[in-house]
C-alpha positions in Angstrom: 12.1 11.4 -5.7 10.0 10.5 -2.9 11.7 8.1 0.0 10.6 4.0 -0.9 8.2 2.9 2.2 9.2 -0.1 4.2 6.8 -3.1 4.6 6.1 -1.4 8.4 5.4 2.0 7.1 3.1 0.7 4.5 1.3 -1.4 7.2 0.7 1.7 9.1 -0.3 4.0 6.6 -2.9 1.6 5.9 -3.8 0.3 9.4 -3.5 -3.1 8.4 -1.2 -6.1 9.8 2.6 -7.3 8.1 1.3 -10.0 6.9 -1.6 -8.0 5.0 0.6 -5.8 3.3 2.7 -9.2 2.4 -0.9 -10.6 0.8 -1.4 -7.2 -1.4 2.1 -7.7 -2.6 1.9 -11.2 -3.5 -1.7 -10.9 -4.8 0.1 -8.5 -7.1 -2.6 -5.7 -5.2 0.2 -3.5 -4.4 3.2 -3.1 -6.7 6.9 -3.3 -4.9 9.9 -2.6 -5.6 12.6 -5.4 -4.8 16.2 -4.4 -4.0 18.4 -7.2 -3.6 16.5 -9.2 -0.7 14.6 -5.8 0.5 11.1 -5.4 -0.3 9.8 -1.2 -0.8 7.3 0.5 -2.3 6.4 3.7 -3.8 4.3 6.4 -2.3 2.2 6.9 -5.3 1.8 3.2 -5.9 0.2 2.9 -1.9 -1.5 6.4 -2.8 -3.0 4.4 -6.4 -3.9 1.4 -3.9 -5.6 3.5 -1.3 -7.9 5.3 -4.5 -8.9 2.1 -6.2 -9.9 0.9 -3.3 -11.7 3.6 -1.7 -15.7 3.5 -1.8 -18.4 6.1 -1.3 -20.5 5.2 1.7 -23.9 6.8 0.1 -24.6 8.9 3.2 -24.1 12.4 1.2 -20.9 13.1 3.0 -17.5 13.8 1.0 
C-alpha cells in the first residue's frame, strides 16, 4: 500500500493553494480519506483527479 498524501503534498503535486485542495474535497472532486480529525488521500485517487481532468490542447503534441 501506497503512503496517504497530506493536504500539503496534494497541494503541491498539483500546484494549486490549501484551500483549493480543501474545495476539491468538499466539492466531493477529490475523494479523502478521514482518520479521526486527519484528512488524507490516496495516490490513485489524486492520479484519477489529475486524468479526468486533463485536456488535449489540439496542437498535435502528446
Amino acid at each position: 500500500m501506497e503512503a496517504l498524501l497530506t493536504r500539503e503534498d496534494v497541494a503541491e503535486a498539483l500546484a494549486v493553494s490549501l484551500r483549493t485542495v480543501d474545495y476539491l474535497r468538499s466539492s466531493g472532486k477529490l475523494s479523502a480519506v478521514h482518520i479521526q480529525r486527519s484528512v488524507r488521500f490516496l495516490p490513485d485517487e489524486v492520479r484519477k483527479f489529475v486524468a479526468e481532468n486533463t485536456t488535449r490542447s489540439g496542437l498535435g503534441i502528446l
